[in-house]
N, C-alpha and C positions, 0 to 999 in steps of 0.2 A: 182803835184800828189794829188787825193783825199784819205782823212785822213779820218777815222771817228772814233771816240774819246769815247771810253764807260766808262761814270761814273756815279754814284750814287750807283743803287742797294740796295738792300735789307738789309744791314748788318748793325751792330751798329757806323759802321763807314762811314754812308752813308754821312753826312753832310760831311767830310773831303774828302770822293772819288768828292763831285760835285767840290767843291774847288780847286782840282787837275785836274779836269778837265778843268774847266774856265783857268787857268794857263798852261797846256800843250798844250791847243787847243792857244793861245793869239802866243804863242812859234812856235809850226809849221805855223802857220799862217807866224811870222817872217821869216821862213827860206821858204817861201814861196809856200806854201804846199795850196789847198782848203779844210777845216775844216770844219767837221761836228760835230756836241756834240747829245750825244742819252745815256738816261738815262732806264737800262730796265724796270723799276716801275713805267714810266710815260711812256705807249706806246702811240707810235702817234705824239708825240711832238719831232720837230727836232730843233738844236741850229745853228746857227753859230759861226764861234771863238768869235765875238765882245758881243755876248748877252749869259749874265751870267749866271748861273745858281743856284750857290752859295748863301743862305744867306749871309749879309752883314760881318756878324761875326759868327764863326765856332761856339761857344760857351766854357765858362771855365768850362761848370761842365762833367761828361761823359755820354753819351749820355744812353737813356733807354737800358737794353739790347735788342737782338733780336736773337731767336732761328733761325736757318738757317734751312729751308725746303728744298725740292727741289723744280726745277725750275716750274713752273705751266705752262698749255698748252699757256695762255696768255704772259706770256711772253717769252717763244720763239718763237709764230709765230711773236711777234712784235720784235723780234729781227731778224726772217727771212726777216721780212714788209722793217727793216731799211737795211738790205743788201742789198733787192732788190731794194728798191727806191734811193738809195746813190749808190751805186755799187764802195764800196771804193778800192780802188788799195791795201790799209793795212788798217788794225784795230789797235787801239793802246789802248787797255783796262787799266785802272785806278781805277780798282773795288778794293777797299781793303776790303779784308776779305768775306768772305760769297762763294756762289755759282761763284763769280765771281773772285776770286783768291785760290779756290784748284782745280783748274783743271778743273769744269765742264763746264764755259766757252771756255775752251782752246780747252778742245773735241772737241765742238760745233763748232767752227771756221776750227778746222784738217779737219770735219766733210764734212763742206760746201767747203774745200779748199781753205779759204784768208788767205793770209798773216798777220801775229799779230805780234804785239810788244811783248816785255817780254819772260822768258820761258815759256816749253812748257808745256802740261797737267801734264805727269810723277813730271815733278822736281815742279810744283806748288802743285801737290798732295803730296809729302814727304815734302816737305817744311810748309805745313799749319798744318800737322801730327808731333808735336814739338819732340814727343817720339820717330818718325820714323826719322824725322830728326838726331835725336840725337844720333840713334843707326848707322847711316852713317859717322858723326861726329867722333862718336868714334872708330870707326874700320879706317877713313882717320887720325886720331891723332888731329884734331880740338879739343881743349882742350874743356873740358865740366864740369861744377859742377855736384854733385853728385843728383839722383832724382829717382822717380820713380811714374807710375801711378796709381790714383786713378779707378778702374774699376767703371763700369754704376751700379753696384749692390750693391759698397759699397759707393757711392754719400754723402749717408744719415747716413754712419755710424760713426761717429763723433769720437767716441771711437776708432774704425781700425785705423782713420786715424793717431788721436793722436797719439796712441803706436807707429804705424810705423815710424812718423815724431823722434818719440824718439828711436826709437832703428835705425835709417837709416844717415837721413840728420840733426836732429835735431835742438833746437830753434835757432835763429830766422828762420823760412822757408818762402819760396816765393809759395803760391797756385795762381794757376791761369788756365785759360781755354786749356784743350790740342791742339782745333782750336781758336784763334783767335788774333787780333792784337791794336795797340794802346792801351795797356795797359789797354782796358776794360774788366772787370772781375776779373782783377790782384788786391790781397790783400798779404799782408807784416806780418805775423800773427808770434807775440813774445810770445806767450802763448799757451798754449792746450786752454784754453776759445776762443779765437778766432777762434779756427779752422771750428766750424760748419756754424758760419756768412760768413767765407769766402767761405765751400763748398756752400753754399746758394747761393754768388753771383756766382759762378760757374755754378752751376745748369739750372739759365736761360738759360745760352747759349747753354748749350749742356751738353751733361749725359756721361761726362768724366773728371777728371781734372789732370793736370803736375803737383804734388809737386817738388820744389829744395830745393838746398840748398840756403840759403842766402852767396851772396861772397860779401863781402865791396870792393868796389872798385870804379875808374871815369870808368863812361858810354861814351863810344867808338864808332863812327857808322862809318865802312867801305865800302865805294861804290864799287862796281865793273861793270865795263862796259868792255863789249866785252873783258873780259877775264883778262881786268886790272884793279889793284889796285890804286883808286883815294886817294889823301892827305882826312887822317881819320879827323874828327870831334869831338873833347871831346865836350861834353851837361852840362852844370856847373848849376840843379837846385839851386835859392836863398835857397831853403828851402823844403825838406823832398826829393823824389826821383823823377824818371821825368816818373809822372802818365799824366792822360789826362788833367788834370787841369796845369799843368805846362808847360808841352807841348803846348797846345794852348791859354794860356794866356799872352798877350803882358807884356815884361817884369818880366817875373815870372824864366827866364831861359836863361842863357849864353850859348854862342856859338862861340868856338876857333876853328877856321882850319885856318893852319895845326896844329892839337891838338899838344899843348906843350910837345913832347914826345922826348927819344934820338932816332936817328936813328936805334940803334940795336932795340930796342923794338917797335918801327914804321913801322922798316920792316917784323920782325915778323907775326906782326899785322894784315898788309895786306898780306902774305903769308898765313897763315891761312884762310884772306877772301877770296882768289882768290881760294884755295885746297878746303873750304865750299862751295862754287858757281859750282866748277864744279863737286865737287861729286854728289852732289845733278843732275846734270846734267842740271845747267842755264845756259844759252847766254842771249844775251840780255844785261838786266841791274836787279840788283840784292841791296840791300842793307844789311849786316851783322853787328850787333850787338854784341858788345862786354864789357867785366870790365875787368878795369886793375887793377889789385894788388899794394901796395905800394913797393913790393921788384922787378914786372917788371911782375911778373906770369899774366896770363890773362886766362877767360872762355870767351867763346862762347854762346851768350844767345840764340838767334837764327837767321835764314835769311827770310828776305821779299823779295818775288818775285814781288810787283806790291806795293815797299813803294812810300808815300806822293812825291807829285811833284808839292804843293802850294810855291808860290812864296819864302817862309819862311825856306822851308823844305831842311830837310838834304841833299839829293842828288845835287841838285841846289848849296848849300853851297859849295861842294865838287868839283864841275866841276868849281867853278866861280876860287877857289883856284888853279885851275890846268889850269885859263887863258882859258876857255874853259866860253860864255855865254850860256845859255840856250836855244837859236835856234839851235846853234851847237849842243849841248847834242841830242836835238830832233832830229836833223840829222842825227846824228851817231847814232844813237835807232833805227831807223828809216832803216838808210841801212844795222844794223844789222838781221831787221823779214827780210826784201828781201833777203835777202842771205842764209836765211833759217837755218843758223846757233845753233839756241836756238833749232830745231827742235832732238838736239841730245840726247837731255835729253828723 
């Protein structure tokens, strides 16, 4: 069957989407698939599985931000260019964040009519909306810390936000971007003096931001594939919380699956992921983010429709636990878009 593989893209997460791709394209190759790799910001240029695309090293610091536009007439016709000259039986997109995971890719493929991996437009656009997310969240009972958003007119108001951070969720709060993922943008702010530095890094990205609350707790990541709940993943940073520096610096950050958890609060856990996944309305493969309490309580941070699938990365971790390699994963991803099933979202 030919595959063709879209990653890179526009978004601050591009270096991490090409890495994910070199790795998922390596994978269907395995399960013996014919692989194509097509990046939409380098139109014209085609990959196959064996030829990388990735720099060598993702990098430890976070990448520049990037405002997400809309798509430009150039790169959809070179996304039409690569439909027509590939003419892939499915598409398996790996875009994190930007145009290419809230939905306006997903459109664009309904659009044209190929089959795609992942959810579908609907549930990638509430999912990447963390507020719209989360008002789903809480009316399906996905537990959620307390928050509320900063509007595009009060960005700049430093003073608003302060008060409200104090009379709402108060110190320590978590600011961070209403769209975006890998923890870029995300600041930790234990003061009213920090609040305006962290609207600032907010700002680049977009002219909205999610205040929360701070919840202490181990970071959780739950996969869900085709409806089921894979063995969770506790993330043990050596040291401060798992930003982008932590996450992709070799040895900066443990990795237990099946996270050390008792069963009652494991299956919780993933009951929660599974009832998040499908409110939102995913099929596919989905990853749900979680902290656990020291008494057992757990919040819902949020869910990625199109997370990391670099050899290292969570979901990988999750399937190998569950006796499942990575070609198989891709398989079962894979006869998931054929069935059309994510389309329900």
């Amino acid at each position: 069957m030919k595959v063709l593989v879209l990653c890179g893209g526009e978004s601050a997460e591009r270096i991490v989407s090409l890495a994910s791709g070199d790795s998922v394209a390596l994978w269907l190759a395995e399960a013996g698939h014919d692989v194509w790799k097509y990046d939409p910001e380098a139109a014209g240029k085609y990959f196959r599985a064996d030829e990388t695309m990735a720099p060598e090293a993702i990098g430890t610091a976070a990448p520049a931000p990037v405002a997400h536009g809309e798509y430009s007439p150039q790169t959809v016709r070179g996304l039409m260019d690569a439909f027509d000259r590939i003419r892939p039986d499915v598409v398996f997109p790996i875009l994190h964040g930007g145009r290419g995971e809230d939905g306006t890719l997903q459109s664009l493929l309904d659009w044209v009519g190929l089959p795609y991996t992942g959810p579908g437009a609907l549930a990638c656009a509430l999912a990447m909306n963390k507020h719209h997310a989360r008002l789903v969240f809480e009316a399906e009972d996905v537990p959620i810390t307390k928050g509320f958003v900063v509007p595009y007119e009060k960005m700049m108001d430093a003073s608003f936000v302060r008060e409200k951070i104090q009379k709402t969720v108060g110190f320590p709060a978590v600011i961070k971007p209403l769209n975006g993922g890998s923890t870029v943008g995300l600041t930790k702010v234990f003061s009213a003096n920090e609040v305006a530095p962290a609207l600032t890094a907010v700002s680049v990205l977009g002219d909205q931001a999610l205040v929360e609350a701070h919840f202490e707790g181990r970071e959780i990541a739950a996969t869900v594939v085709a409806g089921a709940a894979y063995p969770l993943v506790e993330i043990k940073p050596k040291e401060g919380f798992y930003d982008y520096t932590n996450k992709y610096t070799s040895g900066r950050t443990d990795y237990i699956c099946p996270a050390e958890i008792s069963p009652d609060v494991t299956r919780r856990i993933q009951e929660s992921a599974v009832t998040a996944f499908r409110s939102l309305g995913c099929a596919g493969f989905s990853r749900v983010d979680f902290l656990l309490g020291m008494k057992g309580d757990f919040v819902c941070l949020e869910l990625n429709t199109l997370p990391g699938m670099t050899k290292n990365s969570l979901v990988p971790k999750a399937a190998r636990a569950r006796g499942e390699q990575p070609p198989e994963l891709m398989q079962k991803i894979i006869e998931c878009a054929l069935s059309g099933i994510q389309r329900a979202g």
